[in-house]
Kinemage of the C-alpha trace (Angstrom):
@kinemage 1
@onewidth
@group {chain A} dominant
@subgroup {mainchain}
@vectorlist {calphas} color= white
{ca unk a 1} P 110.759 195.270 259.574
{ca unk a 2} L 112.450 192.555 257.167
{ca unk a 3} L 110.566 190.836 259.855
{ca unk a 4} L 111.501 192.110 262.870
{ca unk a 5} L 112.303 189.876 265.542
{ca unk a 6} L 113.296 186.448 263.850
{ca unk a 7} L 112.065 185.397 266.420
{ca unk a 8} L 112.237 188.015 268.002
{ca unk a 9} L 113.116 187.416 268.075
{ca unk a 10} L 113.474 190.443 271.043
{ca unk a 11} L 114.114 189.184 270.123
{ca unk a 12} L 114.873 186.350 270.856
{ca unk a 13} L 115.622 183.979 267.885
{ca unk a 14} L 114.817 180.661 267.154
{ca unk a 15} L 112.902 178.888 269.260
{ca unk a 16} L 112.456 179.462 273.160
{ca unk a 17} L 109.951 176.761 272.340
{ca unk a 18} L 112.682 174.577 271.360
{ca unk a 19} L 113.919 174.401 275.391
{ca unk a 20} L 111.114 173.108 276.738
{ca unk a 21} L 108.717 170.352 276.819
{ca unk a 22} L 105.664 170.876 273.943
{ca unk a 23} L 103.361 167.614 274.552
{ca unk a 24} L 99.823 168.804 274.788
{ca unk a 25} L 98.034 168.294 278.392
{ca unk a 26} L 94.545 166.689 278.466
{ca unk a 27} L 91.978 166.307 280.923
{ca unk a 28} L 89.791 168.105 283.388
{ca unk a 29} L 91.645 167.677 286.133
{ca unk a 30} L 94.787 167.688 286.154
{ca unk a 31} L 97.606 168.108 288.939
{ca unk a 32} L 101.253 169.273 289.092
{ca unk a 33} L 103.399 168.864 291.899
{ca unk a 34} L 105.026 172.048 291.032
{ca unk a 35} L 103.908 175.119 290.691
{ca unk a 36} L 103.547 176.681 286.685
{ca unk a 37} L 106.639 178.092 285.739
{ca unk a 38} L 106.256 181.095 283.386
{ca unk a 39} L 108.255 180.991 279.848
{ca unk a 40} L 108.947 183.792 278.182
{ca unk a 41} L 108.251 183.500 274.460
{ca unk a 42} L 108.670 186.001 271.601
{ca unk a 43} L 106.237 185.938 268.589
{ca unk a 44} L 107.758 184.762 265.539
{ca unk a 45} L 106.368 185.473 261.783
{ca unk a 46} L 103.559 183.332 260.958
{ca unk a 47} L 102.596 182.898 264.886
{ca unk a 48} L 99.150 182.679 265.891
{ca unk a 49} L 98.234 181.762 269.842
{ca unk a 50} L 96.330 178.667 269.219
{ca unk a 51} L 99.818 177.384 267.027
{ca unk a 52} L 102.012 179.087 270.391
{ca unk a 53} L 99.561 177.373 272.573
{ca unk a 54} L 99.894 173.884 270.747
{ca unk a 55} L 103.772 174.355 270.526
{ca unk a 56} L 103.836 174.848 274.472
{ca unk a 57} L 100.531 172.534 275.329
{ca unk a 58} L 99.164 175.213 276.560
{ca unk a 59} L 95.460 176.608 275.576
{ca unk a 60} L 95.693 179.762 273.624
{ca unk a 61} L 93.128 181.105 275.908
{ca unk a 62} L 94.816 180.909 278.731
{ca unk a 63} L 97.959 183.013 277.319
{ca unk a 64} L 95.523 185.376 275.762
{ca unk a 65} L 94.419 186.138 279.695
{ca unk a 66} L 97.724 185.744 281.021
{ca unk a 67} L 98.739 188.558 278.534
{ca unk a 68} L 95.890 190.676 278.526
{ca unk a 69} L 94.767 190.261 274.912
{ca unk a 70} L 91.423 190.416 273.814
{ca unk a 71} L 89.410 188.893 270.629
{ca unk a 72} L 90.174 188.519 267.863
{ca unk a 73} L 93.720 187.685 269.965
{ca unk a 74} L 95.762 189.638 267.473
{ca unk a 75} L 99.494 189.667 268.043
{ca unk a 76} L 102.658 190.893 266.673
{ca unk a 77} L 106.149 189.701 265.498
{ca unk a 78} L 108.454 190.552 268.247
{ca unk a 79} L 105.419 190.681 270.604
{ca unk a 80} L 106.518 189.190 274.572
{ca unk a 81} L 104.444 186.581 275.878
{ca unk a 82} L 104.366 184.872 279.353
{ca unk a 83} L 103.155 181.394 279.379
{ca unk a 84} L 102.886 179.332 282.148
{ca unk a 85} L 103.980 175.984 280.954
{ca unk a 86} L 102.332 173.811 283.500
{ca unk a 87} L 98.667 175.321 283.456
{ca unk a 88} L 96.281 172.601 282.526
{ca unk a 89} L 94.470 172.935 279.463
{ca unk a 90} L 90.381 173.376 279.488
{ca unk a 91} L 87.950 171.156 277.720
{ca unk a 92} L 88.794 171.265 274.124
{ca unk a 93} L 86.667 173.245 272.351
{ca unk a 94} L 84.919 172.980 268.748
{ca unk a 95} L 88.284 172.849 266.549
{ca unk a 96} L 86.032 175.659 264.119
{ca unk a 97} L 86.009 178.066 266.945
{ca unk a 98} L 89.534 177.419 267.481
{ca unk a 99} L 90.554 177.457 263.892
{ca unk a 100} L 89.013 180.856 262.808
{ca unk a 101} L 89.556 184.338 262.984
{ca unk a 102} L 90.185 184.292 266.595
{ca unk a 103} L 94.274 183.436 266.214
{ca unk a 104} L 95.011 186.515 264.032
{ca unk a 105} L 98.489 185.418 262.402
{ca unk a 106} L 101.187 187.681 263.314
{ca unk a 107} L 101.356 190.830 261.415
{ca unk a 108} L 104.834 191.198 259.908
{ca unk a 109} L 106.502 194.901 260.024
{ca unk a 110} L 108.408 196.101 257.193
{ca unk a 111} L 111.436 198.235 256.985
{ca unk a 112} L 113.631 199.095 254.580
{ca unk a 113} L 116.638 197.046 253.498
{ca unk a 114} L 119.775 198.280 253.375
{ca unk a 115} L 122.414 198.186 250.701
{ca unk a 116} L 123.738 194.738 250.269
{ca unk a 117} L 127.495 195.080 251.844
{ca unk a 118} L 127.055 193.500 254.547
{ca unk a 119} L 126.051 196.044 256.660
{ca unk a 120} L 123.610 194.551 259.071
{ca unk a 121} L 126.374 191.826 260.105
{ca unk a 122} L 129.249 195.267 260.658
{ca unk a 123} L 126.127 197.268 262.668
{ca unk a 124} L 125.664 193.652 265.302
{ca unk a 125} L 129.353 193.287 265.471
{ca unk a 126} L 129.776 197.193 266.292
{ca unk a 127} L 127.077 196.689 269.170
{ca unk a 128} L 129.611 194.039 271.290
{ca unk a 129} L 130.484 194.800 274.978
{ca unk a 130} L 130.957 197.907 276.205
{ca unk a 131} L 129.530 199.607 272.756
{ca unk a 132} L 126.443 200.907 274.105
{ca unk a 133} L 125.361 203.878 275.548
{ca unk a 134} L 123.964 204.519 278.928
{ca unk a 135} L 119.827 205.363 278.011
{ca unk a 136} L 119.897 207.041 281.363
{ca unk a 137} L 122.914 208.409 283.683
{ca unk a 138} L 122.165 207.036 286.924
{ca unk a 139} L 122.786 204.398 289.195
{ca unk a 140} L 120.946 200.736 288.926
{ca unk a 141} L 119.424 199.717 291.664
{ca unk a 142} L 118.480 196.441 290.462
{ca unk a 143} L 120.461 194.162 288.664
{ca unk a 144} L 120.334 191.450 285.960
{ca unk a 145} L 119.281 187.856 286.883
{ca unk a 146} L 117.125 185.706 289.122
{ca unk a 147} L 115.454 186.683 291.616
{ca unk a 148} L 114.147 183.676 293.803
{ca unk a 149} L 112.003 181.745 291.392
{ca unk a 150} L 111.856 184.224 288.818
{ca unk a 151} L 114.321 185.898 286.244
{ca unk a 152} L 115.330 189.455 286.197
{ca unk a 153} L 115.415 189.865 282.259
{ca unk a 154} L 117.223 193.560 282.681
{ca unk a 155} L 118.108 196.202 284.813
{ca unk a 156} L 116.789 199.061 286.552
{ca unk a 157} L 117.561 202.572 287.022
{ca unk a 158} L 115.863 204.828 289.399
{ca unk a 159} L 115.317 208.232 288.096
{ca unk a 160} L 112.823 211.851 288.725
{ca unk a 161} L 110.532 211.412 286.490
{ca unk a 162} L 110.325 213.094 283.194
{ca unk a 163} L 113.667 212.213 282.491
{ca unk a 164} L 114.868 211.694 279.193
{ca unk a 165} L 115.443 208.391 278.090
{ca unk a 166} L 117.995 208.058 276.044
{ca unk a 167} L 118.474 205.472 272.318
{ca unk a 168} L 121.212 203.595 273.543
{ca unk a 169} L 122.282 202.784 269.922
{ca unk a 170} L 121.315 203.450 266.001
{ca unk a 171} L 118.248 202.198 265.406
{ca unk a 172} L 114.339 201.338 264.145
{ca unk a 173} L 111.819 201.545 266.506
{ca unk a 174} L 109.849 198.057 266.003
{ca unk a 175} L 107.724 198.719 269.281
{ca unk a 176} L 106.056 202.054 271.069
{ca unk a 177} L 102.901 201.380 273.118
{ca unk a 178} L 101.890 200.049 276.397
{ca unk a 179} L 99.881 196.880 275.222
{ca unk a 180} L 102.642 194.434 277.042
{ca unk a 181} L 101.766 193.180 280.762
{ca unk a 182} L 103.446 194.764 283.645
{ca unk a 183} L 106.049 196.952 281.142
{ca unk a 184} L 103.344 200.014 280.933
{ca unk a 185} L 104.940 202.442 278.500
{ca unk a 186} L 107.402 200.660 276.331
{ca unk a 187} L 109.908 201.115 273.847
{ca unk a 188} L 111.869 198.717 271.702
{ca unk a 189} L 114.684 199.149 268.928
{ca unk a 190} L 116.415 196.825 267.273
{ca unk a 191} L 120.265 197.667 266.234
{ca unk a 192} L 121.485 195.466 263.362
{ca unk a 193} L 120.104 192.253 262.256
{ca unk a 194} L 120.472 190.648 265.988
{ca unk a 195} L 120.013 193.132 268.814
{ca unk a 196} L 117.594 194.600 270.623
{ca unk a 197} L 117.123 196.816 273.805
{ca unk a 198} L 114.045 197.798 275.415
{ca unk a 199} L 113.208 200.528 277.731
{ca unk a 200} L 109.857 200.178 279.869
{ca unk a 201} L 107.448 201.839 282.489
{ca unk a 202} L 108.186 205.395 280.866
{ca unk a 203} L 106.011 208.440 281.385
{ca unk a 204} L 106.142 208.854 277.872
{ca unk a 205} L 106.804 207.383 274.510
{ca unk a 206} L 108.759 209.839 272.224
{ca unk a 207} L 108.927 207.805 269.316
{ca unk a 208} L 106.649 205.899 266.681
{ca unk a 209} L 106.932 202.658 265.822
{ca unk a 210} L 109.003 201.917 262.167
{ca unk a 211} L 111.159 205.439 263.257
{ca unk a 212} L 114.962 205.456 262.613
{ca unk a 213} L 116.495 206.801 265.645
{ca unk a 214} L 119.886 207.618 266.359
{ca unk a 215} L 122.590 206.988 269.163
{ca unk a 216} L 121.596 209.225 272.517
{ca unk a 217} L 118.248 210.598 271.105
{ca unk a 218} L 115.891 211.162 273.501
{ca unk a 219} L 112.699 208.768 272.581
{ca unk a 220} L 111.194 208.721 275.649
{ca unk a 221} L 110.361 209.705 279.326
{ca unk a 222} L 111.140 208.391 282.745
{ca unk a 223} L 107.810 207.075 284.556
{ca unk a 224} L 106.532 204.348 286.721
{ca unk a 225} L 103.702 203.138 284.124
{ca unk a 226} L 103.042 199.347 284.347
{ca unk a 227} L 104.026 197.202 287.658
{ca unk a 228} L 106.651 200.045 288.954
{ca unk a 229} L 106.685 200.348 292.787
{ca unk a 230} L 109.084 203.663 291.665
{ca unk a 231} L 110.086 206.179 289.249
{ca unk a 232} L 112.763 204.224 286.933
{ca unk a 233} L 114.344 202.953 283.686
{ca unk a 234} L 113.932 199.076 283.217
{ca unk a 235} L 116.248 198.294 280.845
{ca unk a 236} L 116.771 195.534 278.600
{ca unk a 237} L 118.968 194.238 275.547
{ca unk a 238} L 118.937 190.920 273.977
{ca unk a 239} L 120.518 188.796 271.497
{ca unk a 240} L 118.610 187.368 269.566
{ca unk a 241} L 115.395 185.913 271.610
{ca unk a 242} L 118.087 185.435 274.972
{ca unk a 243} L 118.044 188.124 277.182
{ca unk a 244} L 121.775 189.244 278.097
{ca unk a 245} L 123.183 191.169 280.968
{ca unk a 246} L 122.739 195.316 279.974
{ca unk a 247} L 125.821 196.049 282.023
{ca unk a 248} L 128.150 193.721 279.585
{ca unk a 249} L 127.054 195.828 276.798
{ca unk a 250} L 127.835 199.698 278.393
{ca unk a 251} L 130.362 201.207 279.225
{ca unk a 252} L 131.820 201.040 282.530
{ca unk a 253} L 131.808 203.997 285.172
């Protein structure tokens, strides 16, 4: 989509990778006195696992499984990927089986530009606090941030399902499937040049992926697809390729 996601950016811009450590491990055996600590990491334009996997010292094989992808390991700009940064790498194998089709680059999505009058910078400045609207009108039950060891990248919101979900801004859909670990049925749009939200584990998708969509349209259903212990709404909006807190962006009730 004018590549959607710099990195996904959501998604989440420049470079998660940038954070963290990217020297390669080697070896057969190798120990950590800590346990592997999962990074989240967007796909970026020009991405293919084995170059993720080098950037993180990780073997692309071992984030294809952790994600669920299969040969020829094709992936996506804006596409979410766990990677535990600590897992060991295997024995290397034959840099030609490594080097071919088996790292699909990252397919770019286009979209339509608009006018030149700086609109994209007035439609991310129009999405600040307190600008968005509620996708579904319930209470969360779970809030953003860590939980224990891990993070809590959104919110949730417990509802029947079959509820409509609802856009919580002007949009494109860059994302409608259920390809992502754990998020089942998922939807993401990004608002602007900067901001995304996502809404996962729905019954059903309503909405195609490169579809403009506007404020409170319905584009999906409430479900418990994916790792859902319940009917609910996860929820999720980010700047850039940083998750931020969903309830700093809607309007209090």
């Amino acid at each position: 989509m004018a590549v959607v996601i710099r990195l996904l950016c959501f998604v989440l811009l420049l470079s998660l990778a940038g954070c963290y450590s990217t020297k390669p491990v080697t070896g057969k055996h190798i120990s950590r006195s800590s346990k592997p600590q999962a990074v989240v990491y967007f796909v970026r334009p020009k991405d293919t696992l084995y170059s993720i996997g080098k950037r993180f010292g990780v073997d692309y094989h071992l984030i294809a499984k952790r994600n669920y992808i299969r040969k020829p390991y094709s992936i996506y700009v804006g596409q979410r990927l766990s990677i535990d940064r600590w897992a060991p790498r295997p024995q290397a194998l034959p840099s030609a089986s490594i080097k071919r089709a088996y790292s699909t680059p990252a397919k770019k999505k286009s979209v339509k530009k608009s006018a030149r009058n700086g609109s994209h910078k007035s439609k991310a400045a129009g999405y600040e606090k307190g600008k968005l609207l509620w996708p579904v009108r319930a209470k969360v039950s779970s809030r953003f941030g860590r939980r224990g060891s891990r993070m809590h990248d959104g919110i949730d919101i417990p509802a029947k399902e079959g509820t409509p979900v609802l856009a919580a801004a002007s949009g494109v859909v860059v994302y409608s499937d259920q390809r992502l670990s754990g998020y089942g049925k998922l939807v993401i749009i990004r608002h602007g040049r900067n901001l995304f939200t996502a809404y996962a584990h729905n019954q059903r998708n309503l909405v195609k992926k490169g579809a403009k969509v506007k404020a409170g349209e319905t584009i999906a259903r409430v479900g418990r697809t994916g790792r859902a212990s319940g009917s609910h709404l996860h929820f999720e909006v980010r700047q850039g390729s940083t998750p931020v807190d969903p309830l700093a962006y809607l309007p209090r009730r």
